[in-house]
FILUMKE-982366 format. One record per residue (C-alpha): residue in three letters; x, y, z. Coordinates in Angstrom, 1 decimal. Each point is the difference from the previous one (the first is absolute). Last residue first. Layout:
<nodes>
[node "ALA", [X, Y, Z]] ...
</nodes>
This chain:
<nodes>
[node "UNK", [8.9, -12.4, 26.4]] [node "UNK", [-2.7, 1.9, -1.0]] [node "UNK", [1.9, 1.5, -2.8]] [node "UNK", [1.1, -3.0, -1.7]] [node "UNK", [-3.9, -1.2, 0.2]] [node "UNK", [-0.8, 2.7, -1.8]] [node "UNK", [2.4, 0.1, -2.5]] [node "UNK", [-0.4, -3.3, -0.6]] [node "UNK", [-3.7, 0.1, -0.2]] [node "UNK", [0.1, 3.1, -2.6]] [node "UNK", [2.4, -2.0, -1.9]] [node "UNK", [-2.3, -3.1, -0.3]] [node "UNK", [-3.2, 2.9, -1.1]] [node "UNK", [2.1, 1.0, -2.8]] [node "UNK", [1.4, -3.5, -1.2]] [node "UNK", [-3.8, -1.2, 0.0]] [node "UNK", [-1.3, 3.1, -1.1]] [node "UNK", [2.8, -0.2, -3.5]] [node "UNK", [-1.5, -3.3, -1.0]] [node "UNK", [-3.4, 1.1, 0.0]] [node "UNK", [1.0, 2.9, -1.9]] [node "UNK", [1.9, -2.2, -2.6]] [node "UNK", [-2.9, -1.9, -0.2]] [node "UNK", [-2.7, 3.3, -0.8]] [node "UNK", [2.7, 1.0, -2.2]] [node "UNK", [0.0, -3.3, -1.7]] [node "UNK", [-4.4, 0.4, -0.2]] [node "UNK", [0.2, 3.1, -1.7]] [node "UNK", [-3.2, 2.1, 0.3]] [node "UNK", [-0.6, 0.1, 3.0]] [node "UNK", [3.1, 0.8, 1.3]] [node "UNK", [0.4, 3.1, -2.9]] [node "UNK", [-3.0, 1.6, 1.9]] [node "UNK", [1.4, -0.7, 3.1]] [node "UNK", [3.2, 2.0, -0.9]] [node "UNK", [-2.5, 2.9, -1.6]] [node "UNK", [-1.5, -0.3, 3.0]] [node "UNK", [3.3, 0.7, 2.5]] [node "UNK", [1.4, 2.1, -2.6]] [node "UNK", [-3.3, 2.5, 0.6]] [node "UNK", [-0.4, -0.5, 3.6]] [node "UNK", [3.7, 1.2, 0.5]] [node "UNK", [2.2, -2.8, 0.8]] [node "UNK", [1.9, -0.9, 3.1]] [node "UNK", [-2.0, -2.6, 1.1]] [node "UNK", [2.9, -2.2, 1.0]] [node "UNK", [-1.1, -2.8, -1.9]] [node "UNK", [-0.8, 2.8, -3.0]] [node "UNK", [3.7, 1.3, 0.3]] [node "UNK", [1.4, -3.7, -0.2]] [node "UNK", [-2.0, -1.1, -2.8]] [node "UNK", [0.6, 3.4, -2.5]] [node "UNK", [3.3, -1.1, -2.3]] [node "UNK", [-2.2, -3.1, -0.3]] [node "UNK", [-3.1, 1.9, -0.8]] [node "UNK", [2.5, 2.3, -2.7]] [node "UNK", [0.9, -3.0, -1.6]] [node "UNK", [-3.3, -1.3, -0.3]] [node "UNK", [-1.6, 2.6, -1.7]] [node "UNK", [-1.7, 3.2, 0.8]] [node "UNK", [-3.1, 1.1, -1.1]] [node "UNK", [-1.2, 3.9, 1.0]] [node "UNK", [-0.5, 1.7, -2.9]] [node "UNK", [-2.0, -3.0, -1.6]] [node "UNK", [-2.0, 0.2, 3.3]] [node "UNK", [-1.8, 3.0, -0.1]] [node "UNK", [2.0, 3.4, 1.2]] 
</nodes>
């Protein structure tokens, strides 16, 4: 598969951004994902974006269940 076959567009890298913060992608999704990122600088911010809130919830959650 080269990488025409495998493009994706934005909306399917925002349907995508909590799966690949979780890394629960397949190699293959998780590069063609990237690929996209690197490409597409408002995806890139809108991943940015979406780490901050992911890695805030991860904190709560673990500082709710160390309490």
């Amino acid at each position: 598969m080269d990488n025409r076959e495998r493009a994706i567009d934005c909306k399917v890298v925002h349907e995508s951004l909590a799966a690949y913060l979780d890394d629960k992608m397949t190699p293959d999704e998780r590069e063609a994902i990237e690929t996209h990122l690197s490409a597409c600088r408002q995806c890139s911010e809108d991943l940015d974006a979406a780490a901050g809130i992911h890695d805030r919830i991860i904190k709560a959650s673990d500082s709710l269940s160390n309490s």
